[in-house]
N, CA, C and O atoms as a GROMACS GRO file, in nm:
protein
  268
    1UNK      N    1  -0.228   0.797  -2.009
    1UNK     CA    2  -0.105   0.831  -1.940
    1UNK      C    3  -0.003   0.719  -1.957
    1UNK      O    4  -0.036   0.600  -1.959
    2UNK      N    5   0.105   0.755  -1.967
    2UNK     CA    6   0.242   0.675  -1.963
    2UNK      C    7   0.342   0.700  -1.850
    2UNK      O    8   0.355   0.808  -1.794
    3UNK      N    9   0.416   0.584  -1.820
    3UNK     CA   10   0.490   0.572  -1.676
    3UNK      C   11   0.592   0.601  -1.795
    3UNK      O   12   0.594   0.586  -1.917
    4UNK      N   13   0.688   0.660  -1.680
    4UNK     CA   14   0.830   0.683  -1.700
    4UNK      C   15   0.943   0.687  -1.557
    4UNK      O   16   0.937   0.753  -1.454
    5UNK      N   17   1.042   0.588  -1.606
    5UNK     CA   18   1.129   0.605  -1.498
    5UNK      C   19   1.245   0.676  -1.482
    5UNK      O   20   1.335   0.664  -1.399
    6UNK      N   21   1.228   0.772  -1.600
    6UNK     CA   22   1.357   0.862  -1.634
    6UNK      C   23   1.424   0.938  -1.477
    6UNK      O   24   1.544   0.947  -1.453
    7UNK      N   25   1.296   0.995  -1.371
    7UNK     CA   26   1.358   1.062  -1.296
    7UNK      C   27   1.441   0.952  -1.187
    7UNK      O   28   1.512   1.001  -1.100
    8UNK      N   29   1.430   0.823  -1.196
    8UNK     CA   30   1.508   0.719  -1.104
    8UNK      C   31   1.611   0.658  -1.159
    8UNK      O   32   1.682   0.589  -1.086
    9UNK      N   33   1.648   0.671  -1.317
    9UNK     CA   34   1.787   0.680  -1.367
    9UNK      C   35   1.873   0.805  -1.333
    9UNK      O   36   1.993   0.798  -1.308
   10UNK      N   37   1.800   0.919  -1.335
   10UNK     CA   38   1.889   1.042  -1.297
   10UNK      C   39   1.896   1.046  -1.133
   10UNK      O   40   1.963   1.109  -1.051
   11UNK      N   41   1.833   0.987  -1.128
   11UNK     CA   42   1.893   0.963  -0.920
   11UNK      C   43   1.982   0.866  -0.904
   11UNK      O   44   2.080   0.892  -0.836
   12UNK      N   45   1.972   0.768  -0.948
   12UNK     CA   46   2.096   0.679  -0.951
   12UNK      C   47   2.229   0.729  -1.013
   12UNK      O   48   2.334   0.710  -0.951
   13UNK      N   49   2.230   0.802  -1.149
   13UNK     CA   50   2.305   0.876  -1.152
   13UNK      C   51   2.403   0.967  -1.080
   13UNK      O   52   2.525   0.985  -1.088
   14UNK      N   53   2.294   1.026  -0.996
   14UNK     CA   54   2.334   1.128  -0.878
   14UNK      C   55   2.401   1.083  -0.798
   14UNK      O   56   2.510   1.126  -0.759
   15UNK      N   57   2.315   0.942  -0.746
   15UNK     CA   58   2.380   0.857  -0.611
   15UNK      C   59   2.491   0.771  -0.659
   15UNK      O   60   2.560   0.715  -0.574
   16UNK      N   61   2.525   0.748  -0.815
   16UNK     CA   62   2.640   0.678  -0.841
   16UNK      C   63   2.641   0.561  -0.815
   16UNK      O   64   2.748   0.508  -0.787
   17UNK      N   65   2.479   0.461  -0.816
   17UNK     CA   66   2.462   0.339  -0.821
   17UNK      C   67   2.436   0.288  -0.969
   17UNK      O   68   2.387   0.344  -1.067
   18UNK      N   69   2.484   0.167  -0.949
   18UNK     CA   70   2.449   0.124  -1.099
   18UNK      C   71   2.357   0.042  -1.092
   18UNK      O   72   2.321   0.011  -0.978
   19UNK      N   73   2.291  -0.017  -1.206
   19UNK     CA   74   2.133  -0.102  -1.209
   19UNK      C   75   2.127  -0.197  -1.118
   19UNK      O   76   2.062  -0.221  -1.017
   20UNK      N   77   2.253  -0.269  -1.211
   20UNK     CA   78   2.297  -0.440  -1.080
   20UNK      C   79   2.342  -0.389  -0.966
   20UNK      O   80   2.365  -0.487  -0.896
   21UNK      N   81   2.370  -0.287  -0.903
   21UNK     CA   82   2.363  -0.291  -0.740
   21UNK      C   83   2.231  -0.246  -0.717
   21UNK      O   84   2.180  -0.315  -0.629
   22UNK      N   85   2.145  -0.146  -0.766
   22UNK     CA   86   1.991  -0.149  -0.686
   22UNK      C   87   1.927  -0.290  -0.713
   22UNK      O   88   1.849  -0.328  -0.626
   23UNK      N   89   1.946  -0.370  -0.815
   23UNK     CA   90   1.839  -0.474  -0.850
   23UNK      C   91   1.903  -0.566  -0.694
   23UNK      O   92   1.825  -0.608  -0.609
   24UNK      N   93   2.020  -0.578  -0.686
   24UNK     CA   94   2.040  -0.643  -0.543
   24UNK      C   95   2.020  -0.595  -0.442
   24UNK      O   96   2.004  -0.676  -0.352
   25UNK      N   97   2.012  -0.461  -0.406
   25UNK     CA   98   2.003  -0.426  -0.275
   25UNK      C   99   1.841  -0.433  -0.252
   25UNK      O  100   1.772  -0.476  -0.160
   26UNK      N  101   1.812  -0.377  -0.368
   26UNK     CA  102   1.612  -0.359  -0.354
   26UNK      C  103   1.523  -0.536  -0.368
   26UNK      O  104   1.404  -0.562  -0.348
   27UNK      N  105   1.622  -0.618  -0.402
   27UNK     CA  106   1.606  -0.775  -0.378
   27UNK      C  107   1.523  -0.796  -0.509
   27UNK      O  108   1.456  -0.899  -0.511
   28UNK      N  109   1.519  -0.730  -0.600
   28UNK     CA  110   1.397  -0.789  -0.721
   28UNK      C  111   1.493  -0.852  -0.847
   28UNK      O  112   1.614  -0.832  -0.850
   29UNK      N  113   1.423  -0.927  -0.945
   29UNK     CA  114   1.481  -1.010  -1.036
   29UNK      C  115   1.507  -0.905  -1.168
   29UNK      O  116   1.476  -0.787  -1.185
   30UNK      N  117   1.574  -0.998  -1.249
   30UNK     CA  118   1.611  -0.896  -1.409
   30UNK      C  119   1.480  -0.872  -1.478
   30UNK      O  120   1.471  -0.765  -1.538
   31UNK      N  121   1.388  -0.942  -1.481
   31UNK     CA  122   1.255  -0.943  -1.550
   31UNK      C  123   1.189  -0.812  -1.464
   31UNK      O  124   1.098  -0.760  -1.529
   32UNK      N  125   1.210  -0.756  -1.354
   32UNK     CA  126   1.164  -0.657  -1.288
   32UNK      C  127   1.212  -0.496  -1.347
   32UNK      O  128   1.152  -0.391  -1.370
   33UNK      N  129   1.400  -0.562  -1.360
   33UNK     CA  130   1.491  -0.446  -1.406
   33UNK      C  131   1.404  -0.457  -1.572
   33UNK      O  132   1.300  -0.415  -1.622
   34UNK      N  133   1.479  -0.512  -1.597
   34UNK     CA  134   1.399  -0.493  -1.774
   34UNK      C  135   1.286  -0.448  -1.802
   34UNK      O  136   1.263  -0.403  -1.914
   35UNK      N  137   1.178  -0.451  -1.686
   35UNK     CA  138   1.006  -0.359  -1.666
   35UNK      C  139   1.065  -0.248  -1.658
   35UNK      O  140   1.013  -0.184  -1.750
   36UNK      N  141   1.146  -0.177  -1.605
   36UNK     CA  142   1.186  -0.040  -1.528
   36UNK      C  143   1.258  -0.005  -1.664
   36UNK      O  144   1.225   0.092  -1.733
   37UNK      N  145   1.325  -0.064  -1.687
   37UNK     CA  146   1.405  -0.045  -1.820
   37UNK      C  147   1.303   0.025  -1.984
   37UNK      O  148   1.316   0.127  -2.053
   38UNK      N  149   1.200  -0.105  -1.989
   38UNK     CA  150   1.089  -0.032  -2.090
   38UNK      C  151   1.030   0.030  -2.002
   38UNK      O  152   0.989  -0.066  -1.938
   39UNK      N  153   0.979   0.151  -1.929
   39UNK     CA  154   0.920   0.213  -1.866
   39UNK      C  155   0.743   0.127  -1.865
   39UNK      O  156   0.639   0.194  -1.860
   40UNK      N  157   0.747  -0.062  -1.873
   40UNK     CA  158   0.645  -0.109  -1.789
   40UNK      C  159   0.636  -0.102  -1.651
   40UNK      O  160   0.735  -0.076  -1.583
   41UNK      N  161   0.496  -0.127  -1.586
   41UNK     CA  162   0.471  -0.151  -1.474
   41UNK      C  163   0.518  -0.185  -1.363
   41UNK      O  164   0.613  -0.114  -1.396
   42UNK      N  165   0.546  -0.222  -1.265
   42UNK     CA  166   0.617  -0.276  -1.178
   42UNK      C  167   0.539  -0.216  -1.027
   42UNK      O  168   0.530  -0.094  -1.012
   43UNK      N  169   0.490  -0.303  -0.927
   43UNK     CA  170   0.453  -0.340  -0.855
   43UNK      C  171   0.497  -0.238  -0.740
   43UNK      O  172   0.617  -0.211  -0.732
   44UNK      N  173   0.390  -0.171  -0.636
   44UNK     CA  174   0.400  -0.054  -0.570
   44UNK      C  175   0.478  -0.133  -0.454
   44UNK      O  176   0.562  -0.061  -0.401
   45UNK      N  177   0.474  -0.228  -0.415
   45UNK     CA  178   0.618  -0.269  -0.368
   45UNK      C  179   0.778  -0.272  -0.401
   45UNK      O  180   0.873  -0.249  -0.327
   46UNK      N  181   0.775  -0.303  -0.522
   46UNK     CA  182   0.915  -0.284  -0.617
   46UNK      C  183   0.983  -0.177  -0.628
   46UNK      O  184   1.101  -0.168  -0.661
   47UNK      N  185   0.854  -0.034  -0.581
   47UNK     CA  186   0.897   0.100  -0.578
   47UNK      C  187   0.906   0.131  -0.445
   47UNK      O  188   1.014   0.177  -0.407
   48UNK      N  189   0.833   0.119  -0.378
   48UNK     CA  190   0.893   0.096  -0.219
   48UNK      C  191   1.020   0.070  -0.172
   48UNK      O  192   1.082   0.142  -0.093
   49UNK      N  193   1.064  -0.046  -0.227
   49UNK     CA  194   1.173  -0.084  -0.208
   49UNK      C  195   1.320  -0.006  -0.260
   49UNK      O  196   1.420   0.036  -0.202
   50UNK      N  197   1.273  -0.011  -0.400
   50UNK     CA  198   1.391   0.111  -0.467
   50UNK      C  199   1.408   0.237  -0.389
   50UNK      O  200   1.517   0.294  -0.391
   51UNK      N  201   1.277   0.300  -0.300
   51UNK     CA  202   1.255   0.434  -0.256
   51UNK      C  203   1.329   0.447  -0.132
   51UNK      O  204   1.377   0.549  -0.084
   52UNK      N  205   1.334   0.272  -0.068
   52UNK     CA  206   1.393   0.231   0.071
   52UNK      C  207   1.586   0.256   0.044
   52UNK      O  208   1.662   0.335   0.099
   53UNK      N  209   1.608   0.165  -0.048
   53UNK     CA  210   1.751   0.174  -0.095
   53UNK      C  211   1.760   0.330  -0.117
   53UNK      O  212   1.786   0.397  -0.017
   54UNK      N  213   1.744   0.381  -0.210
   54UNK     CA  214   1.779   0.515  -0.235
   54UNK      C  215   1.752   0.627  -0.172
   54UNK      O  216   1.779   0.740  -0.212
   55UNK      N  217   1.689   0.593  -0.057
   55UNK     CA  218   1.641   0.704   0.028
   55UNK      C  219   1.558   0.845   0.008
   55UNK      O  220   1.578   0.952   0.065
   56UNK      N  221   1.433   0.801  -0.113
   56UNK     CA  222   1.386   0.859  -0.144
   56UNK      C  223   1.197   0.867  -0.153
   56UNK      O  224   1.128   0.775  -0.108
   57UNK      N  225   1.157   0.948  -0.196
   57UNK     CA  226   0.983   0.946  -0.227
   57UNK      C  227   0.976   0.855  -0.356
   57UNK      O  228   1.074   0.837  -0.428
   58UNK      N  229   0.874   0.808  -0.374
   58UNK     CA  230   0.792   0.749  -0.531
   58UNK      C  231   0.819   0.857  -0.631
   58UNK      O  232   0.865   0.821  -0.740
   59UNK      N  233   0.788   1.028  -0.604
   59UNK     CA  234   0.777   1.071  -0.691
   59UNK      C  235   0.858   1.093  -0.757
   59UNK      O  236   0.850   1.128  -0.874
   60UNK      N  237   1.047   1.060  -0.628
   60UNK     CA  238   1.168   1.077  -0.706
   60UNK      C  239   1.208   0.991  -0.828
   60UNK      O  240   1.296   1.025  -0.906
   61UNK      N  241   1.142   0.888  -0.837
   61UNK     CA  242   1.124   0.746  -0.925
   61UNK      C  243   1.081   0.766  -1.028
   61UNK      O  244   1.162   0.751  -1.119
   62UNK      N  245   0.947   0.806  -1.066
   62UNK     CA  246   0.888   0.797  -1.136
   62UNK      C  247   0.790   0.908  -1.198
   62UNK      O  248   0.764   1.001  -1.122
   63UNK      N  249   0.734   0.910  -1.322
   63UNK     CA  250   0.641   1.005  -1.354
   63UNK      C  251   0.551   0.971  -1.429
   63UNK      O  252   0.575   0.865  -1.487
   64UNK      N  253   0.456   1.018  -1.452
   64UNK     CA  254   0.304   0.986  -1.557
   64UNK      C  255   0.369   1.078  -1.656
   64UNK      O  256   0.456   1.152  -1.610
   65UNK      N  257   0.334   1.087  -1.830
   65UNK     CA  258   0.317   1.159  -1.883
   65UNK      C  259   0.237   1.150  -1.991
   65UNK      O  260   0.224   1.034  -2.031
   66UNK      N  261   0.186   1.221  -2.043
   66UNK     CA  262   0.046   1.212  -2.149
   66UNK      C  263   0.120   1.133  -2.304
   66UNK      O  264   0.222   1.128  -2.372
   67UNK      N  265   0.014   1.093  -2.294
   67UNK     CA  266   0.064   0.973  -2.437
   67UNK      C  267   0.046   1.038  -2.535
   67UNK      O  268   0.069   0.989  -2.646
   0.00000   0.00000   0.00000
């Protein structure tokens, strides 16, 4: 399986935030954004937090898909 964060670019989209305002509001560094960016890993806190800012579930974030 492969992570993808395609569905938390199209929410930001929606919500009309841009990267550098969630990477500040959700408090995490560029090496975090740039994980999210290559659809690496990133820490079930890091998504918490994005889920807190954006007012949303994990699943709005993110998805598995078959490699």
């Amino acid at each position: 399986m492969k992570i993808s964060y395609n569905p938390l670019w199209k929410l930001m989209i929606d919500k009309k935030i841009k990267k550098s305002k969630l990477q500040h509001l959700a408090g995490f560094g560029s090496s975090t954004m740039t994980k999210l960016r290559n659809d690496e890993t990133v820490t079930t806190d890091t998504l918490l937090r994005i889920c807190e800012v954006l007012n949303c579930q994990i699943s709005d974030v993110i998805e598995c898909l078959e490699d």
